[in-house]
Predicted model as a PDB file, atoms N, CA, C, CB and O in Angstrom, pLDDT in the B-factor column:
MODEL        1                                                                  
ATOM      1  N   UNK A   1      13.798 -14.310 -13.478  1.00 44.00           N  
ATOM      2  CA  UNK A   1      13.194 -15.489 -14.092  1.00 44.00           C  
ATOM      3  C   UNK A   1      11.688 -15.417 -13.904  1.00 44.00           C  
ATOM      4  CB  UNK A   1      13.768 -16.801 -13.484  1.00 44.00           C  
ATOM      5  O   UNK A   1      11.068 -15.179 -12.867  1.00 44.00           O  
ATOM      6  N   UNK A   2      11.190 -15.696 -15.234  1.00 51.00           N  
ATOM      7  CA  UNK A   2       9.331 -15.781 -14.844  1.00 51.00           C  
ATOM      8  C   UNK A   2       9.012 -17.054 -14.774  1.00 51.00           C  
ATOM      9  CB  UNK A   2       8.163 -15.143 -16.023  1.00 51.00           C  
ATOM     10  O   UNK A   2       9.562 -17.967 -15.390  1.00 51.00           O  
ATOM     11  N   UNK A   3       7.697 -17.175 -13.673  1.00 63.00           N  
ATOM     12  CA  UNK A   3       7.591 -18.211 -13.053  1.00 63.00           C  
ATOM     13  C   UNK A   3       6.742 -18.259 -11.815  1.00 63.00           C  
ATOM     14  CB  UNK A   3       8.720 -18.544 -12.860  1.00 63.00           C  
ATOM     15  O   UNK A   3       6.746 -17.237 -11.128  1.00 63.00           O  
ATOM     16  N   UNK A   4       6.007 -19.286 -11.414  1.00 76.00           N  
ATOM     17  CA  UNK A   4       6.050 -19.543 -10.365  1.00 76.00           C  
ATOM     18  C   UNK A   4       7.314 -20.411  -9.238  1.00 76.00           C  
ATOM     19  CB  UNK A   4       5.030 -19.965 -10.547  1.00 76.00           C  
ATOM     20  O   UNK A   4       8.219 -21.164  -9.599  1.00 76.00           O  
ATOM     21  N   UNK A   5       6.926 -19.932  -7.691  1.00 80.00           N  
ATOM     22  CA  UNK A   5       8.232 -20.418  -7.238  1.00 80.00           C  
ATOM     23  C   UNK A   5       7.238 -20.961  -5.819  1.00 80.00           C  
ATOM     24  CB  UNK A   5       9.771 -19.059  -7.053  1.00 80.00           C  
ATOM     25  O   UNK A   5       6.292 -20.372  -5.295  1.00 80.00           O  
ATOM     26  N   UNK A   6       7.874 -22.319  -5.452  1.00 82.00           N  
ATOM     27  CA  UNK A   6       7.222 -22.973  -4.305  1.00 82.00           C  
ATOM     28  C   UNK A   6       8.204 -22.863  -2.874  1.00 82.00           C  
ATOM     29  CB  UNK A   6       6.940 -24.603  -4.760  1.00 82.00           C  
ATOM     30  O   UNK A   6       9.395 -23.137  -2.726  1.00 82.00           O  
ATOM     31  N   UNK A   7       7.621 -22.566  -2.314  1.00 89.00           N  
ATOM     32  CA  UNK A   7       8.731 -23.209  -1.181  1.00 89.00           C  
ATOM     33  C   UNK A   7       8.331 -24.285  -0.004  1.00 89.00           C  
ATOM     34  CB  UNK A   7       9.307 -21.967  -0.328  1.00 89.00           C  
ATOM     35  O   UNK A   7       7.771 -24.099   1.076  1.00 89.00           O  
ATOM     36  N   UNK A   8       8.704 -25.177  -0.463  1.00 90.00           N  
ATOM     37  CA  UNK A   8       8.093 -25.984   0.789  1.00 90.00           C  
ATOM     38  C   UNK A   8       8.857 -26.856   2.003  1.00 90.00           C  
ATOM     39  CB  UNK A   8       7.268 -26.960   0.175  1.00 90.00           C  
ATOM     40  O   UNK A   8      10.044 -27.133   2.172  1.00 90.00           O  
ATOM     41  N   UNK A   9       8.020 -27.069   2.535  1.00 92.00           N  
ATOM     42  CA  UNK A   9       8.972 -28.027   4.097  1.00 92.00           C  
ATOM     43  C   UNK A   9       9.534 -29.681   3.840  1.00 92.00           C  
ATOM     44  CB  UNK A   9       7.560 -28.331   5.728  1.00 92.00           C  
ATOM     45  O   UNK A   9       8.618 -30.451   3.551  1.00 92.00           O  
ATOM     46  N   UNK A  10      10.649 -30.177   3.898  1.00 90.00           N  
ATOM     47  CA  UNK A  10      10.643 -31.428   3.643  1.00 90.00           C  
ATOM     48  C   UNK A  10      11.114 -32.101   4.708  1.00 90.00           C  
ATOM     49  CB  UNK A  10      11.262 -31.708   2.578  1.00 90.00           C  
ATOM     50  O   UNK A  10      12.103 -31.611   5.253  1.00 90.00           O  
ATOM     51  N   UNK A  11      10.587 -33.274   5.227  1.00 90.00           N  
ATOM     52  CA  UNK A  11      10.878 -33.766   6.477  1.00 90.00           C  
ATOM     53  C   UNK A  11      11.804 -35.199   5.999  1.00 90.00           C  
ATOM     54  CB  UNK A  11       9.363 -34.027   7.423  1.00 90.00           C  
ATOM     55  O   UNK A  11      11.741 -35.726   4.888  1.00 90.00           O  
ATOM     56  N   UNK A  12      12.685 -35.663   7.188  1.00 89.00           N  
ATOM     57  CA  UNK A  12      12.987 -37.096   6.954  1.00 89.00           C  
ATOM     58  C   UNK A  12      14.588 -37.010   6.276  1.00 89.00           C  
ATOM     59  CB  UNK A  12      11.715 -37.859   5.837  1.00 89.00           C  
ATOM     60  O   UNK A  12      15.383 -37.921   6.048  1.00 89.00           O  
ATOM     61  N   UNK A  13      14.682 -35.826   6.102  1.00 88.00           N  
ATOM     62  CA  UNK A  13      16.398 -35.687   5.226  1.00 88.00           C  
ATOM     63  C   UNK A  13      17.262 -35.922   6.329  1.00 88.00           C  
ATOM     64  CB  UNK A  13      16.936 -33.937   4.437  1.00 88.00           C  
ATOM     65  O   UNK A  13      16.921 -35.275   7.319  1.00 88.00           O  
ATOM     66  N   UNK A  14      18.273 -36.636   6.490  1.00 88.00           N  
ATOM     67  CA  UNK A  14      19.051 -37.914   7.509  1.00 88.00           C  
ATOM     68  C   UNK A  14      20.353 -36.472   6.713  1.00 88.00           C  
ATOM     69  CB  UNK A  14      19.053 -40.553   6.895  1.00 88.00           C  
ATOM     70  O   UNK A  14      20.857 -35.749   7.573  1.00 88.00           O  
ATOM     71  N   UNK A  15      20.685 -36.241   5.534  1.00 92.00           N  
ATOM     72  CA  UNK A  15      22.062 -35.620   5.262  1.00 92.00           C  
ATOM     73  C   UNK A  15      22.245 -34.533   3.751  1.00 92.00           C  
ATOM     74  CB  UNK A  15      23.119 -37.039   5.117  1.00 92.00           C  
ATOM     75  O   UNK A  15      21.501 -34.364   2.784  1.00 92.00           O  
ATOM     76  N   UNK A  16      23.502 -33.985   4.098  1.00 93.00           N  
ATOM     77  CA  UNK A  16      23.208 -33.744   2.575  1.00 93.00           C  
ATOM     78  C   UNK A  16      23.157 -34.378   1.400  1.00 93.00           C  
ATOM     79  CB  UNK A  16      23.795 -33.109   2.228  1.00 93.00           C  
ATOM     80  O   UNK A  16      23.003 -33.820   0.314  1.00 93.00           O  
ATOM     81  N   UNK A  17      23.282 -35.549   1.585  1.00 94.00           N  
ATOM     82  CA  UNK A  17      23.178 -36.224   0.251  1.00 94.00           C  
ATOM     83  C   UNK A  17      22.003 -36.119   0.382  1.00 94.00           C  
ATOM     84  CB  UNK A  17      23.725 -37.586  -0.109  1.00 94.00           C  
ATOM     85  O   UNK A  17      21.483 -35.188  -0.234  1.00 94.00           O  
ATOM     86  N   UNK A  18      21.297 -36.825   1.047  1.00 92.00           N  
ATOM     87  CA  UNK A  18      19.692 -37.046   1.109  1.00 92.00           C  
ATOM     88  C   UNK A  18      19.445 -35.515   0.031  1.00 92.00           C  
ATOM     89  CB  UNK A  18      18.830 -36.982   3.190  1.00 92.00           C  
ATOM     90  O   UNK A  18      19.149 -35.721  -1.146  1.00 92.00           O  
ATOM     91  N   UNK A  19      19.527 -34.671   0.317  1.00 93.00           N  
ATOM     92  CA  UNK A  19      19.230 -33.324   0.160  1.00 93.00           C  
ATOM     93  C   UNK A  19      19.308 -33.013  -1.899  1.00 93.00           C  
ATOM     94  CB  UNK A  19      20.606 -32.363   1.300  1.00 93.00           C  
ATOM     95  O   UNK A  19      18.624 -32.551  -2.812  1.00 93.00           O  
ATOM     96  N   UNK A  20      20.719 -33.697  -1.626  1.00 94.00           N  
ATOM     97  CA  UNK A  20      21.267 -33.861  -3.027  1.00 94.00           C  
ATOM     98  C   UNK A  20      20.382 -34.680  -4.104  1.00 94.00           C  
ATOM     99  CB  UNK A  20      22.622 -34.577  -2.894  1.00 94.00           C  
ATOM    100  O   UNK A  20      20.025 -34.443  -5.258  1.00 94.00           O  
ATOM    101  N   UNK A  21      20.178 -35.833  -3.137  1.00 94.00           N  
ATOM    102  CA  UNK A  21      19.172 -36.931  -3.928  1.00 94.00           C  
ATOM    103  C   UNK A  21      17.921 -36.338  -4.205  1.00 94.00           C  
ATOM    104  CB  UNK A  21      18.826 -38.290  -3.080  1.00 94.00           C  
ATOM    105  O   UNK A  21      17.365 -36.588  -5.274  1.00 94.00           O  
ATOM    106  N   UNK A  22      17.515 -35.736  -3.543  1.00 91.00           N  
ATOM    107  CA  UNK A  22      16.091 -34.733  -3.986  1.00 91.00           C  
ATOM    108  C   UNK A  22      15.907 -33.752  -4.873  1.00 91.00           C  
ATOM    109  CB  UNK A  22      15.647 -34.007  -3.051  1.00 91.00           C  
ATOM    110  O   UNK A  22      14.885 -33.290  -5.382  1.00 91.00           O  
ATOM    111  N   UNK A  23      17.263 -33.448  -5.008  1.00 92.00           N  
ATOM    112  CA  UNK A  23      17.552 -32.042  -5.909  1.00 92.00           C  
ATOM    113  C   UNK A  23      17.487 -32.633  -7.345  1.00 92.00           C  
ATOM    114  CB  UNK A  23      19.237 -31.199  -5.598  1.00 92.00           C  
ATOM    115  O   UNK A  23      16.819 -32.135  -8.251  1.00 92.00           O  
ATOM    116  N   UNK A  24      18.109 -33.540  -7.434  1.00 92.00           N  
ATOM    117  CA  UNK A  24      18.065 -34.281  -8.512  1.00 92.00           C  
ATOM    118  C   UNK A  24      17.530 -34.953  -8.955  1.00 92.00           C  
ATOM    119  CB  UNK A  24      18.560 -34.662  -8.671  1.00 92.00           C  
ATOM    120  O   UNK A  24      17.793 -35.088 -10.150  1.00 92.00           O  
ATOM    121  N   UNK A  25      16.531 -35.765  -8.437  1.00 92.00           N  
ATOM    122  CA  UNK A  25      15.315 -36.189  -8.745  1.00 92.00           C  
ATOM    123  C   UNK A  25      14.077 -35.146  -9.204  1.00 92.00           C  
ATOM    124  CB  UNK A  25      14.993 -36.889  -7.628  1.00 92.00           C  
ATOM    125  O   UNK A  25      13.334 -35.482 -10.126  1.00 92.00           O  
ATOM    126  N   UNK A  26      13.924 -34.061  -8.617  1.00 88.00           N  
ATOM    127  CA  UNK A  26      13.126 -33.361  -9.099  1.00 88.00           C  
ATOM    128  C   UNK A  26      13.558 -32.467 -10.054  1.00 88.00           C  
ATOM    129  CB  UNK A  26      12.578 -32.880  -8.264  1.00 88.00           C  
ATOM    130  O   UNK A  26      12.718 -31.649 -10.429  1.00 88.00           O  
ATOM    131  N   UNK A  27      14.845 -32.410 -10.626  1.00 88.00           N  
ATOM    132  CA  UNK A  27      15.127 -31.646 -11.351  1.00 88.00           C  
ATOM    133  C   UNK A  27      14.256 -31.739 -12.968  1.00 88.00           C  
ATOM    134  CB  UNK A  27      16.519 -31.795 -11.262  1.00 88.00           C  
ATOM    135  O   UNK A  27      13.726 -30.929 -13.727  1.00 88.00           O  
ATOM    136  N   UNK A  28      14.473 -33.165 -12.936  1.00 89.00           N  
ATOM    137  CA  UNK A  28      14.349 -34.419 -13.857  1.00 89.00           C  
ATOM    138  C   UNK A  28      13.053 -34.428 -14.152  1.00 89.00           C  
ATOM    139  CB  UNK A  28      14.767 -35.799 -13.274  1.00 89.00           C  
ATOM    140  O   UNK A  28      12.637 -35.281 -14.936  1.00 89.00           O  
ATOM    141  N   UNK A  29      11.882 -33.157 -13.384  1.00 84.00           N  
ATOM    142  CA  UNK A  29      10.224 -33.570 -13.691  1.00 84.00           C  
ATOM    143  C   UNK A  29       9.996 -32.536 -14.808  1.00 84.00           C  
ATOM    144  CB  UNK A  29       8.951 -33.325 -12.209  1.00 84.00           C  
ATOM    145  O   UNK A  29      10.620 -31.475 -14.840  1.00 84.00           O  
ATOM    146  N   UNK A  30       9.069 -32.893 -15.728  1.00 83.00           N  
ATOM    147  CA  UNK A  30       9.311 -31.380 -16.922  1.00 83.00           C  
ATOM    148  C   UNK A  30       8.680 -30.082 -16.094  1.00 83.00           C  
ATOM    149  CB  UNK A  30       8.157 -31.545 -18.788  1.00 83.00           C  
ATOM    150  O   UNK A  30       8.198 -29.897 -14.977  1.00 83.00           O  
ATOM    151  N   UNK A  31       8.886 -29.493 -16.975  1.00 78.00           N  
ATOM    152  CA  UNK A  31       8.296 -27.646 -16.457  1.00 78.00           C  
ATOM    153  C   UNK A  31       9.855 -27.431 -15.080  1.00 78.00           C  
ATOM    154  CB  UNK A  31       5.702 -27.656 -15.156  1.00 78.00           C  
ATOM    155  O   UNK A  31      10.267 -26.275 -14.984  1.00 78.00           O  
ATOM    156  N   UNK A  32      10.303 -28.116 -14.502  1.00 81.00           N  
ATOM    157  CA  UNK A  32      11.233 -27.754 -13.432  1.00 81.00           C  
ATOM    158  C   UNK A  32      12.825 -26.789 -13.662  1.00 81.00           C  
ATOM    159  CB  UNK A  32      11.551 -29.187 -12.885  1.00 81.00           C  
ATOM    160  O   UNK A  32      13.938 -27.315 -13.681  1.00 81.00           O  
ATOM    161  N   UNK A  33      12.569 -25.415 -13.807  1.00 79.00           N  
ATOM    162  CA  UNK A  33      13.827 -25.253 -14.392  1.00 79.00           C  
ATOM    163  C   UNK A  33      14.861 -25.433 -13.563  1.00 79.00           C  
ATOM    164  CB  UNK A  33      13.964 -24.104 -14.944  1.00 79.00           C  
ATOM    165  O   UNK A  33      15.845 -26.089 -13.904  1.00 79.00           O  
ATOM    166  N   UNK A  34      14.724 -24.772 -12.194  1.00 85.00           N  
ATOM    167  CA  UNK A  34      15.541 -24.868 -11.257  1.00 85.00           C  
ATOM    168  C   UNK A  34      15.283 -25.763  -9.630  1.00 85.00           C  
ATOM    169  CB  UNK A  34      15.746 -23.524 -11.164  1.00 85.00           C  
ATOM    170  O   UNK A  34      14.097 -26.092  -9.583  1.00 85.00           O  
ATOM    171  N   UNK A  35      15.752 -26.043  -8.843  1.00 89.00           N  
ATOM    172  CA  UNK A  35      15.248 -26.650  -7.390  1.00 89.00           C  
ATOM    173  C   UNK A  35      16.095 -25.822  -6.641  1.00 89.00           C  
ATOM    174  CB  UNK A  35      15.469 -28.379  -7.026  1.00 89.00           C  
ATOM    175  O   UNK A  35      16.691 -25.059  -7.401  1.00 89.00           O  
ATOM    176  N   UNK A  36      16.353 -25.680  -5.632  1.00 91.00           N  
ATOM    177  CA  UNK A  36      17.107 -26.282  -4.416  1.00 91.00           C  
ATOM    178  C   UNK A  36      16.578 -26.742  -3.275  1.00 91.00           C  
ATOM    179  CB  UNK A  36      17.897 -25.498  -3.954  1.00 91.00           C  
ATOM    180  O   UNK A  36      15.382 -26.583  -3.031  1.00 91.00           O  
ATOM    181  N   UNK A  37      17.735 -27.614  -2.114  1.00 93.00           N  
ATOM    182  CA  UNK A  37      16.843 -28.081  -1.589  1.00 93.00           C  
ATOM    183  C   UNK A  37      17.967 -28.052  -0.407  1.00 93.00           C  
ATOM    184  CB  UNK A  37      16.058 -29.321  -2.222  1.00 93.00           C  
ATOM    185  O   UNK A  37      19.107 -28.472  -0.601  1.00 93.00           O  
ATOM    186  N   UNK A  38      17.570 -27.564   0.722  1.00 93.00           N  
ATOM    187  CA  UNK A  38      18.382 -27.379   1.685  1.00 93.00           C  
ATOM    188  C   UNK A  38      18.174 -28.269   3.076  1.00 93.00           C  
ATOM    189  CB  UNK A  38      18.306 -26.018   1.880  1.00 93.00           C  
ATOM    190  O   UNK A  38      17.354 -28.087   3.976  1.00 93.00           O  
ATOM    191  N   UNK A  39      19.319 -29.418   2.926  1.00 92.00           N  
ATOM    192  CA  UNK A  39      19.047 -30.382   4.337  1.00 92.00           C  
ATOM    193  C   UNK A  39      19.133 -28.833   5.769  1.00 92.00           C  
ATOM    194  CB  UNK A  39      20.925 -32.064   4.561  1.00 92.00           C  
ATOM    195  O   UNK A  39      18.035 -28.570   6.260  1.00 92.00           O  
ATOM    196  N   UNK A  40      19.887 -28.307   6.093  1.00 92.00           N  
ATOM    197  CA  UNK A  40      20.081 -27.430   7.133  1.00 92.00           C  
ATOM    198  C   UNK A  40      18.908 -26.817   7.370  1.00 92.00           C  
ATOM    199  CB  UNK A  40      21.075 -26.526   6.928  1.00 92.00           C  
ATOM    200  O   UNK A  40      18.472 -27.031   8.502  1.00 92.00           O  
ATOM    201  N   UNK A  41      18.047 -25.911   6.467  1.00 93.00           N  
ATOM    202  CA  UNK A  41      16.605 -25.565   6.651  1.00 93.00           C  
ATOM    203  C   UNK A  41      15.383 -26.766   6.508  1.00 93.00           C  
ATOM    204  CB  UNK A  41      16.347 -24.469   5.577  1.00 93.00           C  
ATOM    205  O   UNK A  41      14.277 -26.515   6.988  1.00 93.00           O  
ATOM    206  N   UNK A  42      15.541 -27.609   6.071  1.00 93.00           N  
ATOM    207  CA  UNK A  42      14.785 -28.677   5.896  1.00 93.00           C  
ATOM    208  C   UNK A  42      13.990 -28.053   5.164  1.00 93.00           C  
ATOM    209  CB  UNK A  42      14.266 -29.379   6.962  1.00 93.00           C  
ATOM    210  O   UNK A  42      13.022 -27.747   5.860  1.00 93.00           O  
ATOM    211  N   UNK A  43      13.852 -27.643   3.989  1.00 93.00           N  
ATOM    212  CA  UNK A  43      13.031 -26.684   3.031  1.00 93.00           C  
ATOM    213  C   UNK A  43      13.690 -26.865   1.569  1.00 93.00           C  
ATOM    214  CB  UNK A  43      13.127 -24.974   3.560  1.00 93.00           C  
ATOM    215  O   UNK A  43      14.894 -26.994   1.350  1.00 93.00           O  
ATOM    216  N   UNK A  44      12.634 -26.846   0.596  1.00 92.00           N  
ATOM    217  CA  UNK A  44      12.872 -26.927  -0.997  1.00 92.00           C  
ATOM    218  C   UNK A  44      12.308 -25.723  -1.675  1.00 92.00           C  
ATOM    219  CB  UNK A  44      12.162 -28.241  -1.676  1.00 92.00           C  
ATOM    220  O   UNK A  44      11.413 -25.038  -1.179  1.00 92.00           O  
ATOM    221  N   UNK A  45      12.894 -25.484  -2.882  1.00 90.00           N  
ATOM    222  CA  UNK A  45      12.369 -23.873  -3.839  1.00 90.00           C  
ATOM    223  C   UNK A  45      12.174 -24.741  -4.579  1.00 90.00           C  
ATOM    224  CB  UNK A  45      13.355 -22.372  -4.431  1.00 90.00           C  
ATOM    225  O   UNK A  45      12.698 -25.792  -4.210  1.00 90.00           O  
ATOM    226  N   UNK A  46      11.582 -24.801  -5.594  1.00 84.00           N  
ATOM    227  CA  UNK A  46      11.191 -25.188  -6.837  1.00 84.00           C  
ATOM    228  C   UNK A  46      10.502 -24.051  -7.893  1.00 84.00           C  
ATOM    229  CB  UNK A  46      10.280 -26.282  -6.557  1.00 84.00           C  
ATOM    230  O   UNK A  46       9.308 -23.757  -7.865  1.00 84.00           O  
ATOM    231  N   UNK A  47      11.305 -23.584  -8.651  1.00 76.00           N  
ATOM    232  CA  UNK A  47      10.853 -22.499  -9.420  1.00 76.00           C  
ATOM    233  C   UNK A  47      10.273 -23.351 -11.236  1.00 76.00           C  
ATOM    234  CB  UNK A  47      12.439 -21.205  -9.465  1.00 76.00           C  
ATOM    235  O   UNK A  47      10.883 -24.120 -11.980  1.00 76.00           O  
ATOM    236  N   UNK A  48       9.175 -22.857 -11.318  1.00 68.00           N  
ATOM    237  CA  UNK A  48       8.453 -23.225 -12.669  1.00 68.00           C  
ATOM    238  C   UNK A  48       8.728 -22.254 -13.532  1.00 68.00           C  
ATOM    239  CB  UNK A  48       6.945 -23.381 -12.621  1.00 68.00           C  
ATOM    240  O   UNK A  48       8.909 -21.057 -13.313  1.00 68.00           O  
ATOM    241  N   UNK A  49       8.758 -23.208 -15.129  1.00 61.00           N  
ATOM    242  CA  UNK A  49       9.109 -22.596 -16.033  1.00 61.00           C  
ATOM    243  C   UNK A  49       8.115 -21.845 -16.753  1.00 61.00           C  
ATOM    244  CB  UNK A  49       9.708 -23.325 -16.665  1.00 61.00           C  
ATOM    245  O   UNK A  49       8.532 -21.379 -17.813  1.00 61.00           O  
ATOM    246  N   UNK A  50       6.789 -21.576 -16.439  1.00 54.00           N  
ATOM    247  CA  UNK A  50       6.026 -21.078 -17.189  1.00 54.00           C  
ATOM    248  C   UNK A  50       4.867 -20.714 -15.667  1.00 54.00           C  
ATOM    249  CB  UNK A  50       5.618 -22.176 -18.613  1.00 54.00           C  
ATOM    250  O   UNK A  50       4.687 -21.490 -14.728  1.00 54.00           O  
ATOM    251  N   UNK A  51       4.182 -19.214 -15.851  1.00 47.00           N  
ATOM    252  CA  UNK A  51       3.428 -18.989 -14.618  1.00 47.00           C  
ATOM    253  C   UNK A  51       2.180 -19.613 -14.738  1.00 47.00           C  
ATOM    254  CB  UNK A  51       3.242 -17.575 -14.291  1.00 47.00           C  
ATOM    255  O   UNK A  51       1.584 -19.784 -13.674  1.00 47.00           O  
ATOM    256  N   UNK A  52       1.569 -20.044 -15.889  1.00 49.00           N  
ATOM    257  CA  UNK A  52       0.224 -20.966 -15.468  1.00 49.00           C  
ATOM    258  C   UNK A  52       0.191 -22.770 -15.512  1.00 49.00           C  
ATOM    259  CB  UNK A  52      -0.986 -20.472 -16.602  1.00 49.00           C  
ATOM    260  O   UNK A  52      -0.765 -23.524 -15.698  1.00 49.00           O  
ATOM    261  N   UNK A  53       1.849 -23.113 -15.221  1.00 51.00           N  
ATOM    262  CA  UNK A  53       1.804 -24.490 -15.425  1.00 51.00           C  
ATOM    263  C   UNK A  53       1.692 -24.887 -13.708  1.00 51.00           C  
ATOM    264  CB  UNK A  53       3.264 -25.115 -16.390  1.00 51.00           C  
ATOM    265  O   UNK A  53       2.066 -24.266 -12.713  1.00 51.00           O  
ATOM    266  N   UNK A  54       1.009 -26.194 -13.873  1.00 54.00           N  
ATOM    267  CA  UNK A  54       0.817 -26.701 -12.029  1.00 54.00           C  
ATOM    268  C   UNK A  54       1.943 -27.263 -11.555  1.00 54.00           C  
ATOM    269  CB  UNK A  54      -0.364 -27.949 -11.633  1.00 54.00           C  
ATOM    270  O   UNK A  54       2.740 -27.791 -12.330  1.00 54.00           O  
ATOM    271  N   UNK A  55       2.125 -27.226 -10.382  1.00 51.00           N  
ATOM    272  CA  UNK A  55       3.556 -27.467 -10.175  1.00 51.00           C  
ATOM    273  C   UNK A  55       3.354 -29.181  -9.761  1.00 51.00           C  
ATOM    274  CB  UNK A  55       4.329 -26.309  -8.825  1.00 51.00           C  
ATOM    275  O   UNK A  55       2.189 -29.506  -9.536  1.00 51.00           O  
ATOM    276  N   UNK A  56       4.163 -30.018  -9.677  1.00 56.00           N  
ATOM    277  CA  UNK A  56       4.191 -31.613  -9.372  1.00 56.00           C  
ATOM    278  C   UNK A  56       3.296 -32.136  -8.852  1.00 56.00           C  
ATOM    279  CB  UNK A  56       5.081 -32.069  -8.638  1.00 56.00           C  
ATOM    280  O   UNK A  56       3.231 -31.819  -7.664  1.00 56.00           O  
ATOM    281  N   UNK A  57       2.469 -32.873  -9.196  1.00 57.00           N  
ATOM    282  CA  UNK A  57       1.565 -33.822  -8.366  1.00 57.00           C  
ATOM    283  C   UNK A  57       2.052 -34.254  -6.996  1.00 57.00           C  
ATOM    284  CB  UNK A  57       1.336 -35.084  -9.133  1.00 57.00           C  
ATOM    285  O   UNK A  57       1.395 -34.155  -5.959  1.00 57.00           O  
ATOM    286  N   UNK A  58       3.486 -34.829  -7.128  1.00 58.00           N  
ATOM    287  CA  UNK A  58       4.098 -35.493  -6.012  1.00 58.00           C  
ATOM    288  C   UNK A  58       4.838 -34.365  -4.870  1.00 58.00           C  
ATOM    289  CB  UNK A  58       5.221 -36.553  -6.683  1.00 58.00           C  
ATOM    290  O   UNK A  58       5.564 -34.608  -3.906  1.00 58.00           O  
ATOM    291  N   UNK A  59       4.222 -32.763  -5.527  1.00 57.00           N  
ATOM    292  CA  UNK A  59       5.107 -32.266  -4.149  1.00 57.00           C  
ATOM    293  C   UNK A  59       3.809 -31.596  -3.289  1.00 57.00           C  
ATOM    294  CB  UNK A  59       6.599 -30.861  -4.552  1.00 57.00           C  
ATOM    295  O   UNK A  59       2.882 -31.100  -3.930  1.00 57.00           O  
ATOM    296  N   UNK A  60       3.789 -31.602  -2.008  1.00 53.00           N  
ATOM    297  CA  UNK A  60       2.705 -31.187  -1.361  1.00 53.00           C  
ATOM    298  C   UNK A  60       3.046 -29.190  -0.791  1.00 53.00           C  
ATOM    299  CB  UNK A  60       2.518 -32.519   0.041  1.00 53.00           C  
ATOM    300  O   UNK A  60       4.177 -28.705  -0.784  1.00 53.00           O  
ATOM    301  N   UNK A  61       2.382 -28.784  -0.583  1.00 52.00           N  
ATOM    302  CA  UNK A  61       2.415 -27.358  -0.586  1.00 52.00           C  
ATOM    303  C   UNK A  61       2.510 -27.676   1.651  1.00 52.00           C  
ATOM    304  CB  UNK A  61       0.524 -26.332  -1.711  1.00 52.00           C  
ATOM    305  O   UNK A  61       2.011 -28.340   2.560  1.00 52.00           O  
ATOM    306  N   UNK A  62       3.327 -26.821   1.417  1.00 50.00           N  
ATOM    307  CA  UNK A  62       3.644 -26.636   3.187  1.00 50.00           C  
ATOM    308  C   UNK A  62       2.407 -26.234   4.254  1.00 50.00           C  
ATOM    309  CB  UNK A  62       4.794 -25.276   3.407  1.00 50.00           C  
ATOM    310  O   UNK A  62       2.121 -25.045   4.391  1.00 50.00           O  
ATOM    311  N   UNK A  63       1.679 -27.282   5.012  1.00 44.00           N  
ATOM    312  CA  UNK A  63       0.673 -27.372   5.845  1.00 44.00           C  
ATOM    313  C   UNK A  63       1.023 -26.662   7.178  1.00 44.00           C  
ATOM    314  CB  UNK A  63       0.326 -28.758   5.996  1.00 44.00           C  
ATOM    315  O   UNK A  63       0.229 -26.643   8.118  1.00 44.00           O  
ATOM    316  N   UNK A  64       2.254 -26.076   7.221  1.00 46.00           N  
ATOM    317  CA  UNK A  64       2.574 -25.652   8.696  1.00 46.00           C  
ATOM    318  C   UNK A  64       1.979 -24.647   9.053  1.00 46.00           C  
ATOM    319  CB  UNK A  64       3.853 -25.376   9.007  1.00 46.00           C  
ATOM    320  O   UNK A  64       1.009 -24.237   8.417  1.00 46.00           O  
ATOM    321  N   UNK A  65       2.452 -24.015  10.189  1.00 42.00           N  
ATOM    322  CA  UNK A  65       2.197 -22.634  10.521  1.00 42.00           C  
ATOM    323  C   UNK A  65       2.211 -21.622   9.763  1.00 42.00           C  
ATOM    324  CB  UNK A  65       2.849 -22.287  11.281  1.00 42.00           C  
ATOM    325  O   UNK A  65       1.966 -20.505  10.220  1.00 42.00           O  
TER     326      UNK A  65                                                      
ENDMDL                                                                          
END                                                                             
């Protein structure tokens, strides 16, 4: 798949639904072809449908280590 692909940290997920609820909410933003979003790693992929589109305003790029 061409694309950019994010991976970032998500804090605050209580379960897998939580996990679920995220997956699906962001599925729903345009340019988003695919997500996942894993409560066990506490981490999201978000792969873009086109390599020079910006990826979500609302997702922040992983500040960690």
């Amino acid at each position: 798949m061409s694309g950019n692909s994010y991976k970032l940290r998500v804090e605050g997920m209580d379960c897998a639904a939580c996990a679920l609820k995220i997956e699906n909410a962001i599925q729903r933003l345009p340019g988003v072809t695919d997500i996942e979003v894993s409560f066990t790693t506490g981490t999201l992929v978000q792969l873009r449908e086109r390599a020079g589109e910006r990826r979500s305003p609302h997702l922040r790029k992983d500040q960690g280590p």
